[in-house]
N, C-alpha and C positions, 0 to 999 in steps of 0.2 A: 941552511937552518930549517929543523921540521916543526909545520906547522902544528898547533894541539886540535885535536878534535874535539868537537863542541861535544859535551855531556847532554843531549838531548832529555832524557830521561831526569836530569835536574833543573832542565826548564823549565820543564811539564810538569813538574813537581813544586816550583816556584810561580809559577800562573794559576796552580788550582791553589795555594796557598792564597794568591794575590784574591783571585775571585772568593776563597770562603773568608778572608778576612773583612772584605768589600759587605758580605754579605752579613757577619757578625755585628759590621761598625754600624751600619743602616738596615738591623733586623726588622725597624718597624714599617720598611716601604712595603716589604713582603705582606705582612701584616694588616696593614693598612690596605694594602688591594685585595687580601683576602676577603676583610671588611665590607668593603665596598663593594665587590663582586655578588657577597653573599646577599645584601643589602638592597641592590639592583636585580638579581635572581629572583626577588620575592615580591618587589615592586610590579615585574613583567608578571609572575605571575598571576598573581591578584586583578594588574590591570588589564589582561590579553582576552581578548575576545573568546568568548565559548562558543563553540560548533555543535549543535544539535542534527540530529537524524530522524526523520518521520519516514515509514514506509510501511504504505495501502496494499493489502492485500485484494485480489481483484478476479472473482470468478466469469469469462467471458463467456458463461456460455455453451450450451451443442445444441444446435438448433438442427431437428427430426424433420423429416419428409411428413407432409399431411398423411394422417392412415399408417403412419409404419412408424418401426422405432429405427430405420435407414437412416444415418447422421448425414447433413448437408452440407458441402466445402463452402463455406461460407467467406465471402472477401471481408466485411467487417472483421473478423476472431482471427485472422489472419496478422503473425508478430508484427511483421513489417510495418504495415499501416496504422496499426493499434502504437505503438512506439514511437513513428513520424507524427500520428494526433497528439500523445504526451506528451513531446517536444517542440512542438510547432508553434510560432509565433502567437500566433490566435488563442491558441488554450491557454497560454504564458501570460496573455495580456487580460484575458479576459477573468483567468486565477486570484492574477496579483491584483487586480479590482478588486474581487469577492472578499478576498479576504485581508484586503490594506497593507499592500507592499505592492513597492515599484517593479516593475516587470524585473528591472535590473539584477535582483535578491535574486531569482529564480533561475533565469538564463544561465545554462551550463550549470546548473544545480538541482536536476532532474535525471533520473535513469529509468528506465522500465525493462523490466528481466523477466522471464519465462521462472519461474517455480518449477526448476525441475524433479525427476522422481515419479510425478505422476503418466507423463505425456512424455516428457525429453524432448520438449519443442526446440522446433528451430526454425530458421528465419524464413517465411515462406508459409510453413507451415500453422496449422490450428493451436492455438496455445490457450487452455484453458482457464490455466492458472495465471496470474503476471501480479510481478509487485512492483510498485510503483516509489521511489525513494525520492526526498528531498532533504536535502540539506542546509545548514543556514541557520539563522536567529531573528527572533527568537521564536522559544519552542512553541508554543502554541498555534501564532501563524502559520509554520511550518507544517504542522501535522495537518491544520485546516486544508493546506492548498494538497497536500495528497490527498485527502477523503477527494475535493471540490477536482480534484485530475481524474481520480474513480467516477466519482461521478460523471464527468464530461464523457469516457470513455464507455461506462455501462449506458449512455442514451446515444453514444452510435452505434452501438452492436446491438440494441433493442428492437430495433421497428419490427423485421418480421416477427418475433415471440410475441412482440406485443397484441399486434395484428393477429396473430395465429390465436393469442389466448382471447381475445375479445370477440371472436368469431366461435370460438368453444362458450364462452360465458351466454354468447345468443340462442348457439344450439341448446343451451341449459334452459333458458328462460322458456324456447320455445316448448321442450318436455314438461315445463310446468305447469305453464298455459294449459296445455294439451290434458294432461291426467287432473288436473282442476276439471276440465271439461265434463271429462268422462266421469269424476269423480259424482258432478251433480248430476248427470245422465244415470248412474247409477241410482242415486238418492232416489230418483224421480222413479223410475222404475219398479223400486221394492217398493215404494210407498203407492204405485198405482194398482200394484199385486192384490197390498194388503186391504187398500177398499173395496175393490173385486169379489175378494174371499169375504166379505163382510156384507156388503151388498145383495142382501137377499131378495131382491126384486130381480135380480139378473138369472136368467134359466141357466141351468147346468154348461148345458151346451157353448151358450154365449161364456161362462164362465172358461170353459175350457177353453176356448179360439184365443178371448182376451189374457189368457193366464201362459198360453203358450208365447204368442205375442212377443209380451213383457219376458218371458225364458230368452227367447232370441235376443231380443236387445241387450239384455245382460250378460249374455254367452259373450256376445261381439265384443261388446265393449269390456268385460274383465280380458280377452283377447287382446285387446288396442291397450289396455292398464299394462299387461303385465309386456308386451312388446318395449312400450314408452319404458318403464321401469330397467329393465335391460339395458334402455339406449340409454336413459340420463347414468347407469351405473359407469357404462362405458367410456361415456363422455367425462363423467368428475375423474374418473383416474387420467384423462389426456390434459386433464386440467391442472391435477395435479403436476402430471410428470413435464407440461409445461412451467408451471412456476417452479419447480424444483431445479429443475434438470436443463429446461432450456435457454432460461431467463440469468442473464449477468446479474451481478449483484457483488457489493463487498463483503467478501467473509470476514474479515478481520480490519477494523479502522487504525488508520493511523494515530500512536501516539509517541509524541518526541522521546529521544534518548541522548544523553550525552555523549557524544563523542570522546574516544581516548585518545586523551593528549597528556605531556608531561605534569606531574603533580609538582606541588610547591617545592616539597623537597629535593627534588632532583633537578628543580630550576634552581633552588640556594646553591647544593653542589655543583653546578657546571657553572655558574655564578663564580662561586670560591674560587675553584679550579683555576679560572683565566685571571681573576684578580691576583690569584699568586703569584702567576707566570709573567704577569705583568708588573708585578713589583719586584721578583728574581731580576728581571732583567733592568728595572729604573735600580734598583739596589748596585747593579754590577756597573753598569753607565754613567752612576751617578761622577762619581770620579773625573772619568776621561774628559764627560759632558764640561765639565766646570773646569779641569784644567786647560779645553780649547779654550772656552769664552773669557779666560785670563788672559790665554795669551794672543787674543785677537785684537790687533786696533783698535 
């Protein structure tokens, strides 16, 4: 006697029947966890922590040879160690003081990167540029502890320019002093001329000795004026191109930015999404579920 062969294809035809009637009889689980999904999607997102970004922009510096404009490999402006100081426990701790947050916030939420384009620094090497990033909440703190890391970082890479420019600012004073001098040596001079020439009790003779005199003194010293004048010229432009050019400083201060992360709408929708999927499947189980739990002990 031969046996019939199963019609598979009207199984499989009577199982997606079973499961879409399953899902017609209890349309509202689907429903219902749509609900709920979209519900909880909007919840997170309203209550989920926001991430902000600060990042100090940070000029290190090229600090010149005394007398020349020969740039100096400097170990301060060096990446390496400029980036072990913004990370280092000490800046971290002494940051999160300044500006009222536990070191905690900060740790592993600090980067320092080379600005490339202008240099194409690399690790070793002089790096001009560097920005300095922090991350975290909130914003304001945030942006604080980047300016207060610029700042730690432009007063280690300072000492020699500062030195350098404070010893330019002396040589300045001392040109001042100096053409003040000669300035009143001058005064003195035309004004002992002009009694001279007035002084009619004085014989020609003597007029002339004493008139030449006073020529020399003022030859010299508009000599020694216009030498000093020269050197203070020289000097303010070393001055400047120190403060300009060799002195750290922040070009650009930090100020926080929100970080992109998903917006409301797209937390409702993946919300929806899984509450569907989730009620597809209690909708399909509901069934089975309950006809074990009858027929259990």
């Amino acid at each position: 006697m031969s046996r019939a062969i199963p019609d598979l294809e009207a199984e499989q035809e009577v199982d997606f029947g079973r499961y879409w009637r399953a899902l017609v009889m209890r349309w509202w689980l689907p429903l219902a966890g749509i609900v709920a999904g979209a519900v909880i999607g909007a919840l997170v997102s309203i209550g989920g922590s926001s991430s902000w970004t600060a990042t100090a922009q940070v000029y290190l510096g090229q600090p010149l040879a005394p007398g020349s404009a020969a740039a100096v490999s400097s170990v301060p402006t060096s990446l390496g160690l400029v980036t072990s100081l913004v990370t280092s426990e000490a800046s971290i701790k002494s940051v999160a003081k300044r500006v009222g947050l536990t070191p905690g916030r900060l740790r592993g939420h600090i980067a320092a990167k080379p600005i490339t384009g202008i240099t194409g620094a690399k690790v070793g090497t002089p790096a001009p540029l560097l920005a300095i990033t922090v991350t975290g909440s909130p914003p304001a703190k945030i942006a604080a502890a980047a300016n207060a890391l610029g700042d730690i970082v432009i007063r280690q890479v300072a000492p020699y320019e500062r030195a350098k420019i404070q010893s330019i600012r002396d040589q300045l004073a001392y040109d001042d002093a100096q053409l003040k001098a000669i300035a009143a040596r001058l005064a003195s001079a035309r004004a002992l001329q002009q009694q001279v020439l007035k002084d009619k009790a004085i014989s020609s003779t003597d007029k002339l000795v004493a008139l030449a005199n006073q020529n020399s003194v003022i030859t010299q010293a508009l000599a020694q004026q216009n030498g000093l004048s020269l050197d203070r010229f020289t000097v303010s432009q070393q001055l400047s191109l120190a403060q300009d050019i060799e002195v750290g400083r922040i070009v650009s201060s930090a100020t926080a930015t929100k970080s992109a992360g998903p917006s409301r709408r797209t937390a409702v929708l993946i919300g929806a999404f899984i509450g569907l999927i989730i009620g597809i499947f209690a909708a399909l189980l509901w069934e089975p579920l309950g006809l074990r739990t009858r027929t259990e002990p």
